[in-house]
N, C-alpha and C positions, 0 to 999 in steps of 0.2 A: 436573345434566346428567351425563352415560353420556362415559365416559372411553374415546372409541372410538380403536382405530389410524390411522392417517393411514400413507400412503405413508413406506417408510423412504429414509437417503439411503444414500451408498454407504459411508457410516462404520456402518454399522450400527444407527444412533440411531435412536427412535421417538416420532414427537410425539405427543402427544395432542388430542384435543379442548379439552382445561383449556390446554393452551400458547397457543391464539387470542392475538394480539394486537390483535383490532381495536376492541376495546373501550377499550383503556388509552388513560391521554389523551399528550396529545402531547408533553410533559414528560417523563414518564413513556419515550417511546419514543426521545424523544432522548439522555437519561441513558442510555438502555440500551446507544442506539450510540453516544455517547463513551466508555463503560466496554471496550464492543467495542473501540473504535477504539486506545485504549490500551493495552490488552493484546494486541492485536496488535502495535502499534508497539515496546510492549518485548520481546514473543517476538523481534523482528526485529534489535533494537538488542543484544540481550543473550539470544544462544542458547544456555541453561542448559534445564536439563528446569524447567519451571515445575509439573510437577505437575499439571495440567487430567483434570479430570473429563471424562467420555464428550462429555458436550452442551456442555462451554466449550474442546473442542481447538483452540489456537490457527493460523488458519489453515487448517483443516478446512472449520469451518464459515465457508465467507469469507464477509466483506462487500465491497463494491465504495464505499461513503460514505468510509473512508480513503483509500482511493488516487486516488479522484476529484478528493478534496482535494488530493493531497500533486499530481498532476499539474497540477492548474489553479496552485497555486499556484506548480510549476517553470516551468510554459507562461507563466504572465505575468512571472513575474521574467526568463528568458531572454528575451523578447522587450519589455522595457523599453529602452524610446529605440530601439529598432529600425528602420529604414526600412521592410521587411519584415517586420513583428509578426506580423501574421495568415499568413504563410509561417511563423515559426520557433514559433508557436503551434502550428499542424496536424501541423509535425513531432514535436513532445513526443508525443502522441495516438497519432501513427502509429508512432514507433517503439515506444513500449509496446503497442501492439496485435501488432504484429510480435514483439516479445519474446519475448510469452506465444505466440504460435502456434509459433514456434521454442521454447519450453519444454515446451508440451505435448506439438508430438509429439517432441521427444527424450524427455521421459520416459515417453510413451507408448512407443516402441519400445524402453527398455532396461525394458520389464514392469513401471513403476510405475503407481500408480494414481492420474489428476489431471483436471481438465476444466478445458477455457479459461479460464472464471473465475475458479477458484483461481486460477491461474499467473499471471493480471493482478491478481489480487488481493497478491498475492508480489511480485511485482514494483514495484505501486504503493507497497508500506510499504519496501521497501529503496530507492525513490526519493527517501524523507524527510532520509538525511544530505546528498545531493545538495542537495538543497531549503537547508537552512541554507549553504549553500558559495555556493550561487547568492544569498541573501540577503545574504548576506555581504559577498559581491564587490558586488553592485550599492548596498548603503546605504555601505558604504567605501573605494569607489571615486570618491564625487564628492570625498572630504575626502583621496587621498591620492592622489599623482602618478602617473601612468600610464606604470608601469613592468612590463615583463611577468612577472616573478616575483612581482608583487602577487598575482595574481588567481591563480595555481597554489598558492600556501599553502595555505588553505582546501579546493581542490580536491582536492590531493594528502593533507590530512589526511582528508576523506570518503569517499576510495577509500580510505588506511590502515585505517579503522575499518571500511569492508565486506572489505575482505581478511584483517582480521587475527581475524575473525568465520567465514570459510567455508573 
């Protein structure tokens, strides 16, 4: 088969026709997005230059299967034992949709170059330290007294480690 150009994106990169995935089996395409999925989540946990090649820039090329995750997975833990669950569920959603539209156009208007999906895609992997604080609290929370500096531990380390990151 004829190794034709395909539409470029806006990183400059060029697929080809030999790049198809629709052929590969399902295995095969899942592997590719946990390998995705983790090299995004460490670009994110530990922002060091990793060195990426044109076509693996981490966070470039976004995917949306990370941050899907790391959201459903904050949306149900916040909203465990809830009265209200499906209120504090749609909240998670909605403020990360609102995130990334306040991220895109701020950095659209200071002249960077981003589209709403990265920016939720950005967002969704820097919601994963969040994610462990909230699990945290909710599995050690039934085994220890319900004091309010419990549950800020954890917290206040998640926000340490994205502060001490950006």
């Amino acid at each position: 088969m004829a190794s034709l150009p395909v539409s470029s994106s806006n990183e400059g990169t060029r697929m080809t026709m030999d790049d198809n995935t629709i052929d590969e089996t399902i295995m095969t395409t899942i592997s590719r997005d946990l390998v995705t999925i983790g090299r995004n989540l460490r670009t994110v946990l530990i922002p060091i230059n990793w060195k990426f090649t044109a076509q693996e820039q981490a966070l470039r090329n976004w995917d949306l299967w990370g941050p899907l995750i790391f959201m459903l997975l904050l949306a149900s833990t916040l909203s465990w034992g809830e009265q209200e669950a499906s209120t504090v569920f749609a909240l998670v959603f909605a403020e990360c949709a609102l995130g990334a539209i306040v991220l895109t156009g701020n950095v659209i208007l200071l002249g960077g170059d981003i589209v709403f999906f990265q920016a939720l895609c950005l967002l969704g992997y820097c919601l994963f330290p969040i994610c462990v604080a909230a699990i945290f609290c909710v599995v050690f929370s039934q085994h220890a007294e319900q004091s309010s500096a419990y549950p800020a531990t954890p917290v206040c380390v998640s926000k340490g480690w994205l502060g001490l990151h950006m």
